[in-house]
N, C-alpha and C positions, 0 to 999 in steps of 0.2 A: 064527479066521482070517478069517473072511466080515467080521466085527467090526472088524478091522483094514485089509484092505483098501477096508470101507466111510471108517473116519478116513484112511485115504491119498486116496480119490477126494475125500472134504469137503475135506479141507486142499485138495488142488489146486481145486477148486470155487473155494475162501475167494481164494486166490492168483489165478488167473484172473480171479473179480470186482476184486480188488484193480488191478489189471494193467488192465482194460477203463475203470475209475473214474478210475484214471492217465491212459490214452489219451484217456480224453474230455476231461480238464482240458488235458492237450496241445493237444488240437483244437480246443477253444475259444478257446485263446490265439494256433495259429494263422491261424483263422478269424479272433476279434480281431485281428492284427496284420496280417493282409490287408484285413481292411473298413478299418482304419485307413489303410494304403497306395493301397488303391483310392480312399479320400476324398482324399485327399493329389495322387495325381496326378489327379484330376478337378479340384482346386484350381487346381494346374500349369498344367492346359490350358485352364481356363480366363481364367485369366491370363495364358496366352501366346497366346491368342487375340484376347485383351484389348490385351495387348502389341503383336502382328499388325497391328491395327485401327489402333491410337493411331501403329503407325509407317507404315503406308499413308497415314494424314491428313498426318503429316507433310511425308510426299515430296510432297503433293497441292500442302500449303502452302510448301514448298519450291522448286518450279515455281512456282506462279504469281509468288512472291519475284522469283523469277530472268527471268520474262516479263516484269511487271511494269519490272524493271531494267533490262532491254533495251528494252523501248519509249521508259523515260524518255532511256536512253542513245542514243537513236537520235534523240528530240526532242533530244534536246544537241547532237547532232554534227549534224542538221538545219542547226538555229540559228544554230550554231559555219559552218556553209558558208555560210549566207545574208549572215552577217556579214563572215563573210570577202570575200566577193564585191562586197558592198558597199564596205568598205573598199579595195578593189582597183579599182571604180569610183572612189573619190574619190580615190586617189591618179591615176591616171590622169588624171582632169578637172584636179588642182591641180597 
């Protein structure tokens, strides 16, 4: 009897280890599949920080674009009145 219930507790022993050997293989693949993840969005962010950066320069460049166009257009229509004005002096004189 002692004999048998000793083969009952090994067997369960054997099973339990089997079982713990499984969960570790488990946990390792989820632990893998999270460091994979974690690498993954550290990538993400840094490329969207990246991204962030490259579209702030833009807007920066984008402005001055548009400052730039405005001052020229403002030398034009300047220009455009001095001429005018002139030409409105010689029609007057002739």
């Amino acid at each position: 009897m002692q004999m048998e219930n000793f083969n009952q507790l090994e067997q369960r022993i054997i099973k339990i280890i089997a079982l713990i050997d499984k969960l570790k293989q488990e946990n390792e693949q989820v632990t893998n599949s999270y460091n994979g993840l974690a690498s993954k969005i550290f990538e993400f962010e840094k490329k969207n920080k990246s991204l962030l950066e490259e579209n702030e320069q833009l807007k920066k460049a984008l402005k001055d674009v548009e400052n730039k166009f405005k001052e020229k257009e403002k030398k034009i229509k300047e220009r455009m009145d001095s001429l005018l004005s002139r030409l409105k002096m010689v029609e007057e004189i002739g």
